[in-house]
N, C-alpha and C positions, 0 to 999 in steps of 0.2 A: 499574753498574746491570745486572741481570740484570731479564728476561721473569718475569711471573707471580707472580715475589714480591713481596707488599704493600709499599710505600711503609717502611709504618712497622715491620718487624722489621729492626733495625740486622744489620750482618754479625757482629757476637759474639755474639747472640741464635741466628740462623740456623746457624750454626754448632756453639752446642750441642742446637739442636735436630735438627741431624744427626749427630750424634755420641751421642746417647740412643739406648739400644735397648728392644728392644719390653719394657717393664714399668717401665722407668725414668718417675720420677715431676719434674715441672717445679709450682714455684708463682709463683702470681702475686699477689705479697702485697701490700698495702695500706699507706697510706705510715705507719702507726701498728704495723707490725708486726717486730719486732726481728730482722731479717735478718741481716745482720753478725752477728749476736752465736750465730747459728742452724746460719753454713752458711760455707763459705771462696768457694764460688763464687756472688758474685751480679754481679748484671747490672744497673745503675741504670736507669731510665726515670722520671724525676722528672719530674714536670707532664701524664704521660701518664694517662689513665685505665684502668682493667681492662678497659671494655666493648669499647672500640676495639683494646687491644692480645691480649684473647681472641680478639676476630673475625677477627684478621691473622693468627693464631698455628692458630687451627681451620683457614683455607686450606691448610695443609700439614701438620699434623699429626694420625696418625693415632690417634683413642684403641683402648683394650680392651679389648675385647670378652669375654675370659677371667676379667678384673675380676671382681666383683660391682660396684663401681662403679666409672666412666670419669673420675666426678671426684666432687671431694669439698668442702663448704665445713666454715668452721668454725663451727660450733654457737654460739647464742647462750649467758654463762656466766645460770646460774639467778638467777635474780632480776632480772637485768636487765633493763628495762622496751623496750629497743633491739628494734623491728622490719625486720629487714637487707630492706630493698624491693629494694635492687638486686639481689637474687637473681632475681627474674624475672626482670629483665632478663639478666644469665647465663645464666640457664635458656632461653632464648629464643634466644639465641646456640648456645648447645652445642648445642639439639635440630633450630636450623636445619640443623646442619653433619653434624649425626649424629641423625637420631630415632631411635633404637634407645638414645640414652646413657640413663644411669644416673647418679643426682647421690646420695653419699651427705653422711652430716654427721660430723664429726667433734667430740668435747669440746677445747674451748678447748688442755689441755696435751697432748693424744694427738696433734692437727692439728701444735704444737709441734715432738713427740716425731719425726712423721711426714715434718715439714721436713728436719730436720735430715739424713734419712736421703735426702731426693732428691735428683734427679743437678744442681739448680739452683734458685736462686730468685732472681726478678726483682722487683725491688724498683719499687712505682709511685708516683705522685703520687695515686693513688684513697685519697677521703677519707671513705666509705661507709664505717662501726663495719661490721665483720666483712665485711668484703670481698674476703677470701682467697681462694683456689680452686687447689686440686690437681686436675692435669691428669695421667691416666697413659696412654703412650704404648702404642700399640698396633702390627697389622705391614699392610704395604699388601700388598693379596689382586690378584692378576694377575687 
């Protein structure tokens, strides 16, 4: 047990959230979202939800700022009648920890495309239709 750090981010979690440098991107994909199939390195968190494992994950992680956006969800696909509510609640979380973020959206396969290319993705038990969110990592200012 270490000081300061949240209960709930396990030591392989924290780990590569130390090991990510300033630009490198982390998601936090919802349990409907084909991870494995996406990326080599994920992180399971099964029965955990996104809201709780962002707000533990914001305590020490710096977004940025050089972005145009700090984070990114995935776009609802067209037609579909799904309105993702838990995005406020997200959005509420990120701009506690940072009011200055920027949430941008991304289309269904670009968010995909985008996965693939991050330095992680943490697979959750969140059961919210589009409840993804790309976190990119920023640098801490002395």
């Amino acid at each position: 047990m270490l000081k300061k750090i949240p209960k709930l981010l396990s030591p392989e979690l924290v780990a590569v959230l130390m090991e990510m440098g300033h630009g490198d991107e982390i998601v936090l994909a919802d349990a409907n979202f084909p991870g494995h199939s996406h990326h080599s390195r994920i992180i399971r968190y099964d029965g955990i939800g996104i809201p709780e494992l962002l707000n533990a994950i914001l305590e020490l992680f710096p977004l940025d700022h050089y972005a145009e956006h700090q984070a990114a969800f995935m776009s609802v696909v067209p037609g579909d009648p799904t309105v993702p509510v838990i995005w406020s609640t997200y959005k509420e979380i990120i701009i506690g920890h940072d009011p200055e973020a920027v949430i941008g959206y991304e289309e269904r396969f670009d968010f995909y495309t985008r996965s693939k290319q991050s330095y992680a993705v943490v697979v959750t038990g969140e059961e919210a239709l589009y409840g993804n969110v790309i976190l990119k990592k920023g640098v801490i200012r002395s």
